[in-house]
C-alpha angles and dihedrals in degrees: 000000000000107000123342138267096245131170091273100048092057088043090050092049085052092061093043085059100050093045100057100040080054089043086051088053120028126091104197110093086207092063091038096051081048089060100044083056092056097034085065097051090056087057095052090058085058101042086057098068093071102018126066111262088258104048084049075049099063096054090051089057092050103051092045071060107054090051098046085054084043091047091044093050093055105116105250083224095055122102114256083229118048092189143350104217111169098157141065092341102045082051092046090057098043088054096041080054096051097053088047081055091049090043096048100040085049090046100047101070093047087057100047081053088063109035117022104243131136114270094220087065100034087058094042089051100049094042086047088054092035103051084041092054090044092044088048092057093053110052139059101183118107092233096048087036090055093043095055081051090052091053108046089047087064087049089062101036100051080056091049091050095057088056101039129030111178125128090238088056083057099042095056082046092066095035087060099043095049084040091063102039089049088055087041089052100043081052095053085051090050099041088051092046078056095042090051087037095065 
């Protein structure tokens, strides 16, 4: 097995699993900027199991930074929460969510038969693809869309990590993840220019 199944990792797949189902139903971009943050600090934990401290390091860093350009580039005139929706839809995507948890602990197993990774990490990577697929097919809006990208990026590259560990591996990592979030970010301007213009 490549890396163990410690304390921390169980505990880092538990927070994957409690920010993205918050990601999946909050409505407020501050909060959800707050668990992206942490999101990423749960996939560092993973990441460390089969990268050196200072190449897990590095995506920290980028996506902190991803959410600090995503924070920055919120409209100062738009509302801190975009809906409250605590009906049919707030139910739909709880239970959406609970069958992606009961998806990703079945498969899991079956993966870390084939190919001899942790379990902790192989969880971690398909709830992070999954929630974020799952994220992507229901907004529309450019801040959750960008956070279900976010997401599912992790998802892959905590996978990708586990194959290839080269500082040049990490360094195209980060370039992707602030990349996206500087296009998400200059979408978010021009949809609010929009937005003020009409």
């Amino acid at each position: 097995m490549i890396g163990n199944s410690g304390p921390l990792s169980t505990l880092a797949v538990f927070v994957i699993v409690l920010t993205t189902l918050f990601l999946l139903l909050n409505q407020n971009w501050r909060w959800s900027i707050t668990a992206l943050v942490i999101q990423y600090l749960a996939v560092f934990v993973l990441t460390a199991q089969v990268w050196p401290f200072g190449l897990a390091a590095a995506k920290l860093v980028a996506g902190w930074m991803a959410g600090a350009v995503l924070s920055a580039s919120q409209p100062p005139a738009q509302p801190a929460v975009e809906d409250q929706g605590w009906g049919a839809t707030f139910v739909f995507r709880l239970l959406a969510a609970v069958l992606v948890w009961i998806l990703a602990f079945t498969l899991s197993p079956m993966v870390v038969n084939i190919i001899p990774l942790s379990p902790s990490l192989v969880t971690g990577t398909v709830l992070l693809i999954g929630m974020g697929l799952l994220h992507l097919g229901m907004t529309t809006r450019p801040m959750r869309v960008l956070a279900g990208l976010l997401t599912t990026l992790s998802g892959f590259e905590l996978i990708y990590a586990a194959v290839e560990s080269s500082v040049l591996v990490a360094g195209l990592q980060a370039v992707v993840t602030l990349g996206l979030s500087l296009v998400g970010a200059y979408l978010l301007e021009t949809s609010a220019d929009k937005e003020g213009a009409a």
